[in-house]
TORVEX-655515 format. One line per field, with one value per residue: x negated, y, z of N, C-alpha, C in turn. Coordinates in Angstrom, 3 decimals. Layout:
<recs>
n.east c(X	...)
n.north c(Y	...)
n.up c(Z	...)
ca.east c(X	...)
ca.north c(Y	...)
ca.up c(Z	...)
c.east c(X	...)
c.north c(Y	...)
c.up c(Z	...)
</recs>
This chain:
<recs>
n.east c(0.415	3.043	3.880	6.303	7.803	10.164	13.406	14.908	18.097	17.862	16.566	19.223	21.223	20.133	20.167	22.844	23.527	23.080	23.761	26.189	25.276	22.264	22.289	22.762	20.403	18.670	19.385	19.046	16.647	15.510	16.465	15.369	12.972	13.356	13.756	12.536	12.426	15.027	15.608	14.504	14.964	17.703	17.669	16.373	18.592	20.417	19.095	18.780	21.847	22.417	20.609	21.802	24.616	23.821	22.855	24.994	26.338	27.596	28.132	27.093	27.307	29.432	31.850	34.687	35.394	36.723	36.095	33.827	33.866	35.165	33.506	31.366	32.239	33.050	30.151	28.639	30.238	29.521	29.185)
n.north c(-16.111	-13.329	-10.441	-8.755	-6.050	-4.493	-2.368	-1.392	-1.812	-3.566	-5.558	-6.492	-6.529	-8.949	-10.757	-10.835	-12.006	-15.148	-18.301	-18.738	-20.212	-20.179	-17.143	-16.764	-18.685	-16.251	-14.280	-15.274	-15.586	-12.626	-12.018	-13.668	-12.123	-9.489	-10.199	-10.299	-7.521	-6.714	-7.942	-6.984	-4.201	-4.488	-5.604	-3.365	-1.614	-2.869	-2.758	0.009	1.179	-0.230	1.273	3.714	3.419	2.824	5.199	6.656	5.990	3.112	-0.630	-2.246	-4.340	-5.966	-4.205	-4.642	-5.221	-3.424	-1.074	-0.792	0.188	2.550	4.038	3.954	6.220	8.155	8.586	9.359	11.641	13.295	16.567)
n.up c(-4.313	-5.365	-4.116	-2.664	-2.412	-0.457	0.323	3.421	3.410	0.666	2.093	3.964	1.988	0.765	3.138	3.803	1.558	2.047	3.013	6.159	7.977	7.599	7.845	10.433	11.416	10.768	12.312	14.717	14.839	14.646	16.990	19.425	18.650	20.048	22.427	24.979	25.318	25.426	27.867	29.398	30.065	30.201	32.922	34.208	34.554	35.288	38.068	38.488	38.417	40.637	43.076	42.369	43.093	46.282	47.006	46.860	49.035	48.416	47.261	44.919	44.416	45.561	44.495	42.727	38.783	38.032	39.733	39.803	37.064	37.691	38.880	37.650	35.165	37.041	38.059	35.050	34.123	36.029	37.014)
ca.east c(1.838	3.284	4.685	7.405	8.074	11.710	13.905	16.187	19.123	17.808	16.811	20.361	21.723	19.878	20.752	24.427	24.191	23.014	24.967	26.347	24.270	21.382	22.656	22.646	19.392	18.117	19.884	18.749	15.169	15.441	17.026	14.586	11.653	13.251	14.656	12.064	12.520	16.068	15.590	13.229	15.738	18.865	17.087	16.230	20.202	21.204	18.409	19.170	22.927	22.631	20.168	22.641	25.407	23.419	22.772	26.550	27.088	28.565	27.276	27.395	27.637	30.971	32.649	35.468	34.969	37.447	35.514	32.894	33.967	35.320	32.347	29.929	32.811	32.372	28.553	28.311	31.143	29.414	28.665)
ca.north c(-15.841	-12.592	-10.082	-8.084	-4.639	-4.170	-1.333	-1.952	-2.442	-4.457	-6.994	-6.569	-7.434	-10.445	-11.219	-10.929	-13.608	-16.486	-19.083	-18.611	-20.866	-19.378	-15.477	-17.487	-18.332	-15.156	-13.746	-15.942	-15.188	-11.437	-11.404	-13.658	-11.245	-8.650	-10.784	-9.621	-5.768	-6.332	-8.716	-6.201	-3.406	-4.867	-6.051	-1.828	-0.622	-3.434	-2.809	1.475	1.314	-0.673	2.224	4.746	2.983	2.790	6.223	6.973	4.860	2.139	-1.329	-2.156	-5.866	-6.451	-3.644	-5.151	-5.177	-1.875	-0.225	-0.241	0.841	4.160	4.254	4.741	7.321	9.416	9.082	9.730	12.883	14.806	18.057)
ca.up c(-4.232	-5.711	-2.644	-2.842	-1.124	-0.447	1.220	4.712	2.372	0.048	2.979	4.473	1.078	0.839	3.766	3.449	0.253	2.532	4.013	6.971	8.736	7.503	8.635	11.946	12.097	11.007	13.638	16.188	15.097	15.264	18.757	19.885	18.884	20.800	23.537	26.127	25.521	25.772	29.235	30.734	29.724	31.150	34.391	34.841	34.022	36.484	39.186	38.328	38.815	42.242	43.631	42.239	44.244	47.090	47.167	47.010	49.767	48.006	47.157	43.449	43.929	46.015	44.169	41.587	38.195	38.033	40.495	38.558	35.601	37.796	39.392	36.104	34.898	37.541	37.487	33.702	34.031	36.694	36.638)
c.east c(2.052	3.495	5.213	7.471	9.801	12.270	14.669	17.148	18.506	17.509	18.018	21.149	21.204	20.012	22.430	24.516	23.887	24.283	25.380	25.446	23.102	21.518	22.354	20.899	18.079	18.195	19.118	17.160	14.503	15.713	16.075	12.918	11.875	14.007	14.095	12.483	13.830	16.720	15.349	14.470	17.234	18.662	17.042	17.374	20.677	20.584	18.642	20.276	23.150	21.617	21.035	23.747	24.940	23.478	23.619	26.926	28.021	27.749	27.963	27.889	28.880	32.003	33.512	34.801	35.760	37.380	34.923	32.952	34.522	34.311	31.383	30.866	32.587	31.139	28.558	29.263	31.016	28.765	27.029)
c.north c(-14.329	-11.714	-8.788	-6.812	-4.335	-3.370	-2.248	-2.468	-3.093	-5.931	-7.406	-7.308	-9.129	-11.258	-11.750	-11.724	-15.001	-17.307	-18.529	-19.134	-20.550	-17.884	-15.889	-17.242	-17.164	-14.152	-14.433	-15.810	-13.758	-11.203	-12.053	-12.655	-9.926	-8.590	-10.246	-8.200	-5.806	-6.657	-7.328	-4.682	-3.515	-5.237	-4.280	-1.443	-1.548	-2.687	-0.847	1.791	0.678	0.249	3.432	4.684	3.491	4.359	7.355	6.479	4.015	0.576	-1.593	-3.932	-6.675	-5.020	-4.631	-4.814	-3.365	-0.502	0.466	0.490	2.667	4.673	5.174	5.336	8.260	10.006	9.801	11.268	13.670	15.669	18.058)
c.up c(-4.285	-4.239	-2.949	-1.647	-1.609	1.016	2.338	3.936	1.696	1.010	3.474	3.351	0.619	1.719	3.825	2.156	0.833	3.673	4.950	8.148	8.451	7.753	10.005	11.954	11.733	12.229	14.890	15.898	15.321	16.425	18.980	20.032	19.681	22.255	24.940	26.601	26.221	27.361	29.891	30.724	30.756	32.675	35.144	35.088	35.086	37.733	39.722	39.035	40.238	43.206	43.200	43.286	45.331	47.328	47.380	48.265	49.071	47.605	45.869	43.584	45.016	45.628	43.179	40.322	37.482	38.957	40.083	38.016	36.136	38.471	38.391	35.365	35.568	37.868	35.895	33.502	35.216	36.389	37.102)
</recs>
């Protein structure tokens, strides 16, 4: 069987001519191959931001969800 070398774009474009249901399960086979990294990843940024809290005095997990969000503003915009 012949084998082909093809650029990022050219896979993207071949991608983008298949069904829909086939874009699917391309999709669903790329996320799974990087489903761990992205587990193990999100598990740190959760387990990070609730020792940041903490360290504020504050607890990350009975704040609101608009707490939050001024919470990791004024982390990310200090000096």
């Amino acid at each position: 069987m012949p084998t082909f070398t093809l650029t990022n774009e050219q896979v993207v474009e071949l991608v983008k001519q298949l069904p829909s249901e086939q874009q699917i399960e391309v999709f669903r086979f790329l996320l799974l191959q990087q489903w761990e990294q992205w587990d193990s990843l999100s598990q740190y940024g959760a387990n990070r931001v609730r020792l940041v809290a903490q360290e504020r005095g504050q607890n990350w997990d009975t704040m609101t969800e608009d707490e939050r969000e001024a919470f990791i503003d004024k982390v990310v915009h200090e000096d």
